[in-house]
C-alpha positions as CSV (number, residue, x, y, z in Angstrom):
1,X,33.3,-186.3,-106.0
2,X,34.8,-182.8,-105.1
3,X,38.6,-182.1,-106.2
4,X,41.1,-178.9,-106.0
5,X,44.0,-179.3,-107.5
6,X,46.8,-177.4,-109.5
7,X,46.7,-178.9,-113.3
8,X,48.2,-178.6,-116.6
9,X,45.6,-178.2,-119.2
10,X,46.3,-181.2,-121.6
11,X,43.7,-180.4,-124.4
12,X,40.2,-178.5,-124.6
13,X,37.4,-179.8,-127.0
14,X,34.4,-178.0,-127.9
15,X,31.2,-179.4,-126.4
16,X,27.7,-177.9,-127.2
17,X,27.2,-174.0,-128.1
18,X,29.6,-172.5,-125.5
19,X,30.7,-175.2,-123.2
20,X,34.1,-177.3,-123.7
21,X,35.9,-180.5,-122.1
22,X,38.5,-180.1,-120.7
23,X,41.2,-182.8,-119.6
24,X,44.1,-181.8,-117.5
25,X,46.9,-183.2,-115.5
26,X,47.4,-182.9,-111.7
27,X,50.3,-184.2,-110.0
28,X,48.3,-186.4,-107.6
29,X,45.3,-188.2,-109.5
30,X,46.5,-188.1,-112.9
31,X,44.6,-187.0,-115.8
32,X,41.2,-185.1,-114.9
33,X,38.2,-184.6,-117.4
34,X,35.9,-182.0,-116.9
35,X,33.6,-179.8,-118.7
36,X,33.9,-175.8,-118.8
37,X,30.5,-173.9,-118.8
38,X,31.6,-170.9,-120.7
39,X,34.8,-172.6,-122.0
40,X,34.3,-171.4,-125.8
41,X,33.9,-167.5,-124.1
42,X,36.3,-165.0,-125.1
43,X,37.1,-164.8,-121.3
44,X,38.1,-168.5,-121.1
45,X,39.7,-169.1,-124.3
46,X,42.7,-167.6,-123.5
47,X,42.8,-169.6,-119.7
48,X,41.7,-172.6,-121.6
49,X,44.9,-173.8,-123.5
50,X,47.0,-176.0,-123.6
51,X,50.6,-176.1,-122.1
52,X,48.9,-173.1,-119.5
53,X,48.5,-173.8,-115.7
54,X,45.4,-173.9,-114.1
55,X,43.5,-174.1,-110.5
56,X,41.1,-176.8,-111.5
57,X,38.3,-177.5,-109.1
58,X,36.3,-181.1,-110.0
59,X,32.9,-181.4,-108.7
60,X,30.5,-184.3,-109.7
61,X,27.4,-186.3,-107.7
62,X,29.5,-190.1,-108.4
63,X,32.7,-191.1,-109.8
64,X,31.3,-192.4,-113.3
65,X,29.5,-188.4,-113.9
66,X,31.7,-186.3,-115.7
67,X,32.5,-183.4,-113.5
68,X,31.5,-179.7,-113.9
69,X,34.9,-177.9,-113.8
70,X,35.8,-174.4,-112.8
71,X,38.9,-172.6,-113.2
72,X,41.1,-169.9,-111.3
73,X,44.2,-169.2,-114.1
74,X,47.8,-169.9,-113.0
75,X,50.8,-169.5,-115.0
76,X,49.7,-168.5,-118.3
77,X,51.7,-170.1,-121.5
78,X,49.4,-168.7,-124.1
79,X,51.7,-166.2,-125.8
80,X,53.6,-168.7,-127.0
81,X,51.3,-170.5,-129.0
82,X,52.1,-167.3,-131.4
83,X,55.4,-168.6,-131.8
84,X,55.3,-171.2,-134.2
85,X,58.2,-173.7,-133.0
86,X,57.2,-173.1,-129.6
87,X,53.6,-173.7,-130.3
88,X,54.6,-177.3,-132.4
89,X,56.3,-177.9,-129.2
90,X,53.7,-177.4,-126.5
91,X,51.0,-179.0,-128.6
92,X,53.0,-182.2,-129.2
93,X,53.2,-182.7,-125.7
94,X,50.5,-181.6,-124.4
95,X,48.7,-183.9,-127.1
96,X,51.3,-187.1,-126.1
97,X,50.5,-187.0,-123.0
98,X,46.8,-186.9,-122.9
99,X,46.6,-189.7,-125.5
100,X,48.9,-191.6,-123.7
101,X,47.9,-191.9,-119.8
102,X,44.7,-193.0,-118.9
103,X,42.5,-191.2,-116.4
104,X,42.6,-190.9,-113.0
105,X,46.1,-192.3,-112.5
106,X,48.7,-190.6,-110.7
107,X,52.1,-189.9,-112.6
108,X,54.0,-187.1,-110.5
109,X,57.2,-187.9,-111.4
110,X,55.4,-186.8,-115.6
111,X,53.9,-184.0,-114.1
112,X,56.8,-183.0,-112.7
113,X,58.7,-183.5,-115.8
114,X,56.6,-182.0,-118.3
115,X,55.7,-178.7,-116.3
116,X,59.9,-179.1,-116.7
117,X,59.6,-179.1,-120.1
118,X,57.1,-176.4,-120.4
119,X,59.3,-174.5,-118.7
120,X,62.2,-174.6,-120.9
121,X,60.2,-174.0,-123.4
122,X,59.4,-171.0,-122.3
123,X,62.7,-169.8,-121.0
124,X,65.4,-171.3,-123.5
125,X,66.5,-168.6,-126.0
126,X,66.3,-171.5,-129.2
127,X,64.4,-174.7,-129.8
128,X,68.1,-176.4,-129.5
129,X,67.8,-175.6,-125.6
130,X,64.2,-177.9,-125.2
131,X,64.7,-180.2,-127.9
132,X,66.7,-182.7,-125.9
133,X,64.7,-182.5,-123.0
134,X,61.7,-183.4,-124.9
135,X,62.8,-186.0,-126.0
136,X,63.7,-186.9,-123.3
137,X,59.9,-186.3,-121.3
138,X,59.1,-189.1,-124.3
139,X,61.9,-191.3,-123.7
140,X,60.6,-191.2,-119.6
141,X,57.2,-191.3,-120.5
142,X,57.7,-194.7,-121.7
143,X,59.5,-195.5,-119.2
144,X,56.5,-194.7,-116.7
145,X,54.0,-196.8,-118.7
146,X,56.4,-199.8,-118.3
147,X,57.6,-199.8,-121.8
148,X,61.3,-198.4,-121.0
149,X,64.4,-198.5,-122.6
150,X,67.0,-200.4,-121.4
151,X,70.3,-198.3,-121.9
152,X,72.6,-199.0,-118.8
153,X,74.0,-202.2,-120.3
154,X,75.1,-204.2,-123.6
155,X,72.2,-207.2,-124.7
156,X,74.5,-208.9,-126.0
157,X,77.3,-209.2,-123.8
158,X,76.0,-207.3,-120.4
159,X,78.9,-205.1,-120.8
160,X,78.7,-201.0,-119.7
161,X,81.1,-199.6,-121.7
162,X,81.1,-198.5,-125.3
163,X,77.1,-198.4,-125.7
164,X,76.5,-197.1,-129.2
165,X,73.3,-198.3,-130.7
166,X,69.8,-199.5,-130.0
167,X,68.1,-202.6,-130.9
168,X,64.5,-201.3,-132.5
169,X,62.9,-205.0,-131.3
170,X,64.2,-205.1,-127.5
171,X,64.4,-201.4,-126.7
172,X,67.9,-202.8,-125.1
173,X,71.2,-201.1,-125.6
174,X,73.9,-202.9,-128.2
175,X,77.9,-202.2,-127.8
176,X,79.5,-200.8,-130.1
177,X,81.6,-204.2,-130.8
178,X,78.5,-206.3,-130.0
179,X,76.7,-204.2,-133.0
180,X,80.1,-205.3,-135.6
181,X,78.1,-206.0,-139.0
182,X,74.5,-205.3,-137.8
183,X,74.5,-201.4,-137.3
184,X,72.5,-200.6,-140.2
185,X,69.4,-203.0,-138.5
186,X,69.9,-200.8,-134.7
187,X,69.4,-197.1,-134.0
188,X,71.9,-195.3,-133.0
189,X,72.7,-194.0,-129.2
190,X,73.2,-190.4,-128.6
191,X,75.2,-190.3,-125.5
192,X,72.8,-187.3,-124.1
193,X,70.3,-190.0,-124.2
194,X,71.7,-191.9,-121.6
195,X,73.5,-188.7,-119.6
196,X,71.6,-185.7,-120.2
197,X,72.6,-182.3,-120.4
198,X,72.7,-180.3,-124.1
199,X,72.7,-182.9,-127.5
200,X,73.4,-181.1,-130.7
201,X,71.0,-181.6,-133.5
202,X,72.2,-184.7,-135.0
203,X,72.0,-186.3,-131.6
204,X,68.5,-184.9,-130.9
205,X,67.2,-186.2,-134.9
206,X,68.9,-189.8,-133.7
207,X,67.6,-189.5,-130.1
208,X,64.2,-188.9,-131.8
209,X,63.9,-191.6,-134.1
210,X,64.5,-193.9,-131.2
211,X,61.7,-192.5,-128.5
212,X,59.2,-192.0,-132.0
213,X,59.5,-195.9,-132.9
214,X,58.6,-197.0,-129.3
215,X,55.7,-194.7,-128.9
216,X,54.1,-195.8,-132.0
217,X,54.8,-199.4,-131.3
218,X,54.3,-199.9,-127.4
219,X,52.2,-196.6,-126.6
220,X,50.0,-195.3,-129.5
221,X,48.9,-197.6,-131.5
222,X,45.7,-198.5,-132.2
223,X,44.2,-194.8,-130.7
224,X,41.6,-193.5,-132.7
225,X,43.0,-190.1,-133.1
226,X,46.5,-190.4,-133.7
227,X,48.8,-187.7,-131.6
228,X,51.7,-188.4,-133.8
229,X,51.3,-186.1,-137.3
230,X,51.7,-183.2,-134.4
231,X,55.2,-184.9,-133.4
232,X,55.6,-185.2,-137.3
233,X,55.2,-181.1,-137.9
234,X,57.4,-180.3,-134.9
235,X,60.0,-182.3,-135.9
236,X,60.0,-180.5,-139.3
237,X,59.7,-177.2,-137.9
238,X,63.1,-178.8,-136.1
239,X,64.7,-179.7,-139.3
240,X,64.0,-176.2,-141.1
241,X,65.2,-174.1,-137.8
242,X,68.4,-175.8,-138.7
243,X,68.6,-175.9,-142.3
């Protein structure tokens, strides 16, 4: 198996006294494992994180062999893992991601979208700038594992007007009239949601109480390391930017 691809480095573990494995995303074969001879150097460490783009180059005698990996940098993200909100927010989805697609799948439409993401994150002046979109990456990430949200039209009736709320068992949108005595029981609908462009904070808080419930329910449960206590201190880091 040879491979040369661009990639988005996903996560980096440790493996023996100075090597590390490494699993990144390409656009067209998915999530790539690999190990790093040298990866704990102080050359590589600051090539080797996650969030940072990467010229990954896969070699391996069979399919079922993990591959020795070499790197040629890219777009470097590192400097912001000194920034604390920044830093929640790369690792979260850098960390979502990687628990949540399984290996040599392609998913360009989420590579696309979270090198998007990355990208805001880098450029946007405040966390209010990338928080919606990130939620958002979650919201489509779901969507691409064939656990979407159905948001376009009313469960109850089939209508498309007046959507305000979503049902936490069906993932389906409720109207606003539909919802008349149950709204305590459904999660509300940001409209930025279903339209993008720029929520406010309460809109992003609702948006994200929607998107966490699915992934723990549909996407990540059961995983052996759980990716979700790093959504949990973003999400705080969120509230007190704010307080």
């Amino acid at each position: 198996m040879h491979r040369v691809a661009p990639a988005i480095i996903l996560s980096v573990r440790p493996h023996g006294e100075h090597g590390a494995i490494v699993r990144a995303l390409t656009r067209e074969d998915g999530v790539q494992p690999g190990y790093v001879r040298g990866g704990r150097s102080r050359a590589l460490r600051p090539v080797l994180q996650p969030g940072n783009d990467i010229i990954g180059e896969w070699r391996a005698r069979t399919v079922e062999q993990l591959a020795a990996l070499t790197i040629e940098p890219g777009h470097s993200r590192a400097g912001l893992h000194g920034e604390p909100l920044a830093a929640a927010g790369i690792e979260w989805l850098c960390a979502l991601t990687a628990a949540a697609l399984p290996e040599e799948q392609p998913y360009p439409v989420l590579y696309d979208a979270l090198d998007a993401v990355l990208t805001a994150i880098e450029s946007a002046p405040s966390a209010r700038g990338w928080a919606g979109a990130l939620v958002r990456y979650e919201l489509l990430l779901l969507g691409q594992l064939g656990f979407g949200l159905d948001l376009e039209r009313c469960t109850v009736t089939g209508g498309v007007d007046d959507l305000g709320y979503v049902s936490p068992k069906s993932g389906a949108a409720v109207s606003v009239g539909a919802a008349f005595g149950y709204e305590a029981r459904l999660f509300p609908l940001p409209v930025f949601l279903r339209e993008g462009g720029v929520g406010d904070w309460p809109d992003i808080f609702a948006a994200g109480r929607i998107t966490a419930h699915f992934l723990a329910r549909d996407i990540l449960v059961g995983l052996r390391h759980d990716p979700m206590p790093a959504r949990a201190r973003l999400f705080d880091r969120f509230k007190r930017a704010v307080a």
